[in-house]
C-alpha positions in Angstrom: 179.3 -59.9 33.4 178.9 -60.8 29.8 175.7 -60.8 29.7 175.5 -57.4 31.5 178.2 -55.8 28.6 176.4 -57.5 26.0 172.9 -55.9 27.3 175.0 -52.4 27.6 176.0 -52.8 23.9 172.7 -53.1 22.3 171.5 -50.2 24.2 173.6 -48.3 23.2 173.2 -49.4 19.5 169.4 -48.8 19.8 170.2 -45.0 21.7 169.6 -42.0 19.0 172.4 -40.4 21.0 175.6 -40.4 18.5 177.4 -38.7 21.4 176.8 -41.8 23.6 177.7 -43.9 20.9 180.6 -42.5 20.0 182.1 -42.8 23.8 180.8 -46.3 23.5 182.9 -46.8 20.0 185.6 -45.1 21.5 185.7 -47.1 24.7 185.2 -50.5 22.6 188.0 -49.3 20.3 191.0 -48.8 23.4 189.8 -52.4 24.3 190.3 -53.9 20.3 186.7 -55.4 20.6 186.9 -54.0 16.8 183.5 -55.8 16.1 181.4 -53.8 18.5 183.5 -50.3 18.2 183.0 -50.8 14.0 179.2 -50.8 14.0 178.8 -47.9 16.6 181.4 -45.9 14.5 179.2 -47.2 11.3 176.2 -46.0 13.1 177.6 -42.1 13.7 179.8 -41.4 10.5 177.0 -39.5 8.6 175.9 -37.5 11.9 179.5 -36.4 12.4 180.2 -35.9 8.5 182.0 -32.1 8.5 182.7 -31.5 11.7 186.4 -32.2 13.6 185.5 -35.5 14.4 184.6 -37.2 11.4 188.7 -37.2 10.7 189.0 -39.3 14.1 186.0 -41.6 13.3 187.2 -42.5 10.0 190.6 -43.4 11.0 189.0 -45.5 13.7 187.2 -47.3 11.5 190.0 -47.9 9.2 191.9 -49.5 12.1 189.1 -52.0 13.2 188.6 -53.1 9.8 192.2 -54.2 9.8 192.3 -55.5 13.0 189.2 -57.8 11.6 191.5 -58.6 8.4 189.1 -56.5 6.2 191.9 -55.5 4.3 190.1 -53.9 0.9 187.7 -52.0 3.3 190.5 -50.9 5.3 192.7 -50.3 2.5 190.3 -47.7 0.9 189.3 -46.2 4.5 192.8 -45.1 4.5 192.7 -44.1 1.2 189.7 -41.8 2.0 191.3 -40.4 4.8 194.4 -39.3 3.3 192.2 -37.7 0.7 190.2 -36.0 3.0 192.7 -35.0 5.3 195.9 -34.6 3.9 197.4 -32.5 6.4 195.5 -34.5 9.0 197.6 -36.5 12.0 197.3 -39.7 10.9 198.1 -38.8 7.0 201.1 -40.6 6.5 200.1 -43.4 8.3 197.2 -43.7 6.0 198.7 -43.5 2.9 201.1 -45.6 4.1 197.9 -48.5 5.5 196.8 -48.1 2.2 199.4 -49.5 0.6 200.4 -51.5 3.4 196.3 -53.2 3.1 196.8 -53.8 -1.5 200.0 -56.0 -0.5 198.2 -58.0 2.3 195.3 -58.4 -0.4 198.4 -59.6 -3.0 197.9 -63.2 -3.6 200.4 -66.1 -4.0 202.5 -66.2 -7.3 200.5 -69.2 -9.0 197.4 -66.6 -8.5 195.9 -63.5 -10.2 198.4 -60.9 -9.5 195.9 -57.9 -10.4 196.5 -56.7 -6.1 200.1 -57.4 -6.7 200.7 -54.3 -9.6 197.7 -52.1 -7.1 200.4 -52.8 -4.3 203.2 -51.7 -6.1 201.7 -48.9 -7.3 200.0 -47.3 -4.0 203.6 -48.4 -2.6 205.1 -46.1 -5.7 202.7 -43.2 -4.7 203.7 -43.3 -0.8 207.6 -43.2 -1.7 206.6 -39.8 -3.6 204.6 -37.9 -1.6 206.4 -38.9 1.4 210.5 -39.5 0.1 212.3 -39.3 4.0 208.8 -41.2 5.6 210.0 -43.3 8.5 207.9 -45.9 6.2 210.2 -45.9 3.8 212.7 -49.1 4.8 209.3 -51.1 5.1 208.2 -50.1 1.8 211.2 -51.0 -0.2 211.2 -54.8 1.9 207.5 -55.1 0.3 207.9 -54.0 -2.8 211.4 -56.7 -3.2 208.4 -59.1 -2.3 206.1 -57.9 -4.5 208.5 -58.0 -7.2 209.4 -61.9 -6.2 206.4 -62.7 -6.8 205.9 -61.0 -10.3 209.3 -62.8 -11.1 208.3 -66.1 -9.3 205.1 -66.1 -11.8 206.7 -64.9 -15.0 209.1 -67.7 -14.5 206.3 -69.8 -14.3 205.0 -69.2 -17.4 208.3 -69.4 -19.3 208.8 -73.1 -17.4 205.3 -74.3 -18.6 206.1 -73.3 -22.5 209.5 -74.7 -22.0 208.1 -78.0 -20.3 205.7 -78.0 -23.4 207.8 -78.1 -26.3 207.0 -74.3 -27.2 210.7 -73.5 -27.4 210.3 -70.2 -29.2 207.7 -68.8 -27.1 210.0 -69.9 -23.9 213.1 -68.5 -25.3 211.0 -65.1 -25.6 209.6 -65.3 -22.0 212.7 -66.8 -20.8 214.6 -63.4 -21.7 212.2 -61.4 -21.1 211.8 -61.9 -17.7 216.0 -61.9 -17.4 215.3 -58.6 -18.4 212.6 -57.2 -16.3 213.8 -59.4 -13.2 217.7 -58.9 -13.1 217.7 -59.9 -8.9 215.5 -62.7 -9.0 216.2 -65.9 -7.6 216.3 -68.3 -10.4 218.2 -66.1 -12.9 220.9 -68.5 -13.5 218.2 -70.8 -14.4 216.6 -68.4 -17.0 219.9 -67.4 -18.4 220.7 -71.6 -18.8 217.2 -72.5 -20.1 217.7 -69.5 -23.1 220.6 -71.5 -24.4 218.5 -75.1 -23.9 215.9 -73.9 -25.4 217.9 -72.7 -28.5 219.5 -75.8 -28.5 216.4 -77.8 -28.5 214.5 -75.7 -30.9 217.7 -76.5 -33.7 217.5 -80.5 -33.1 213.4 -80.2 -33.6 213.7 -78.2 -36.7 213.1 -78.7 -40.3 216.5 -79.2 -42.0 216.2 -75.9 -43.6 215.9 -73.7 -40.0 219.0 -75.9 -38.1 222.1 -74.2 -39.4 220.4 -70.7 -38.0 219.1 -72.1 -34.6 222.0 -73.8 -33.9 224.0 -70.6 -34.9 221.4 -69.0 -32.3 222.4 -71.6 -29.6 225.8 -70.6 -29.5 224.9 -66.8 -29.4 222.8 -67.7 -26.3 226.1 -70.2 -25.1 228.2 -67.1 -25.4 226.2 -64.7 -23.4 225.3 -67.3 -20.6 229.1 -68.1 -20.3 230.4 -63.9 -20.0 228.0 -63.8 -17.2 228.7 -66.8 -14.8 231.5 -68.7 -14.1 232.9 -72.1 -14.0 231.2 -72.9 -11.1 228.2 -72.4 -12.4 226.3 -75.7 -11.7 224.7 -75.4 -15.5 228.1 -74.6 -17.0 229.2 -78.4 -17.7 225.6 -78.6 -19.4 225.9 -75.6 -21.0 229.8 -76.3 -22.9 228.2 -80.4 -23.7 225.2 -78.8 -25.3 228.2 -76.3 -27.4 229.8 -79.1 -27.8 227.0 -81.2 -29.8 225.9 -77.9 -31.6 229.5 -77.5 -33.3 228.8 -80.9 -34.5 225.7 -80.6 -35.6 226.8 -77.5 -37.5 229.9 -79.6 -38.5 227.3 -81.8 -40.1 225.2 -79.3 -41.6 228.4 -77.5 -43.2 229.7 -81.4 -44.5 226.4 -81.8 -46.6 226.5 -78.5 -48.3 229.7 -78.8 -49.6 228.7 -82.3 -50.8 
């Protein structure tokens, strides 16, 4: 029986009939043998370019390419058919694919996150044209996970200049991405490592840059403690690092009078 089917198959592939071919695509297609039905619809899409089915052969083809994990093929398949036929049946679901195929392509955080911003975007474009799409609860799941990951990687970065004594550049990064990323996960951490980071920028500095730093560190003490609470697990850190920065202004203040 295989052998039989597989004999069928490359008839068909060597027929000059597209109409025979397409039936065969189609039939391959209902069965998700995506492998065969993909090179019989490649085989027909020019002789069916411009007519009424060239809309069904391209959707087809976007569908097998994603049932093979060919997600950037697929992804600009469904692209193409959106533009071609925006009024077409399968329109939304397209646009929708297409975004649907750029977050699939999105790599993990400690990767290139190029597919990552294309995902948000095409997700960004769907949410426009189609505002009450059935989509739409999907969408905004994917794009929290998009954003996760954009957070998970910008925190990242801050940790590595932060783990390598680049406190300024950390303390930058650090609030920047307490910024951009209000929801994310490790917030509490951000917000905690601004005021170490002060902190630890002061004690490493020349004599003449303390007295501002530390100054700096309670600023950034101050704004971690009107956000969280006592039970905060970095809030005993937070008030013993307060504590030695009054003393080391203390300090400072003792030798200039002297």
């Amino acid at each position: 029986m295989l052998s039989g089917c597989s004999n069928k198959y490359q008839q068909v592939l060597k027929n000059p009939d597209n109409r025979l071919k397409l039936e065969m695509a189609d039939a391959y297609y209902k069965k998700k043998d995506f492998v065969r039905a993909i090179s019989l619809y490649e085989q027909v899409e020019d002789a069916y370019s411009g007519t009424p089915t060239a809309e069904k052969v391209l959707y087809n083809s976007a569908q097998c390419n994603f049932g093979l994990k060919m997600y950037a093929l697929a992804g600009f398949q469904f692209k193409t058919y959106f533009e071609n036929f925006p009024t077409g049946e399968h329109a939304e679901e397209s646009l929708y694919m297409n975004a649907y195929c750029a977050f699939l392509e999105s790599f993990e955080p400690e990767l290139d996150q190029t597919d990552t911003y294309k995902a948000i975007e095409t997700f960004k474009i769907f949410i426009n044209v189609y505002p009450e799409s059935k989509y739409i609860p999907e969408v905004n799941n994917y794009l929290d996970k998009l954003r996760d990951k954009l957070s998970y990687k910008a925190y990242m970065s801050a940790k590595m200049y932060y783990n390598m004594g680049e406190y300024k550049s950390a303390i930058v990064t650090l609030k920047n991405i307490s910024r951009a990323y209000p929801e994310m996960a490790q917030k509490e951490e951000v917000d905690f490592l601004v005021v170490k980071a002060n902190y630890l920028l002061a004690k490493n500095s020349v004599a003449e840059k303390q007295l501002e730093r530390f100054n700096n560190t309670l600023l950034a003490y101050e704004e971690f403690a009107e956000q969280y609470t006592e039970s905060s697990k970095y809030m005993d850190d937070a008030k013993t690092m307060k504590g030695r920065v009054l003393l080391e202004i203390a300090k400072i203040n003792s030798k200039v009078k002297l």
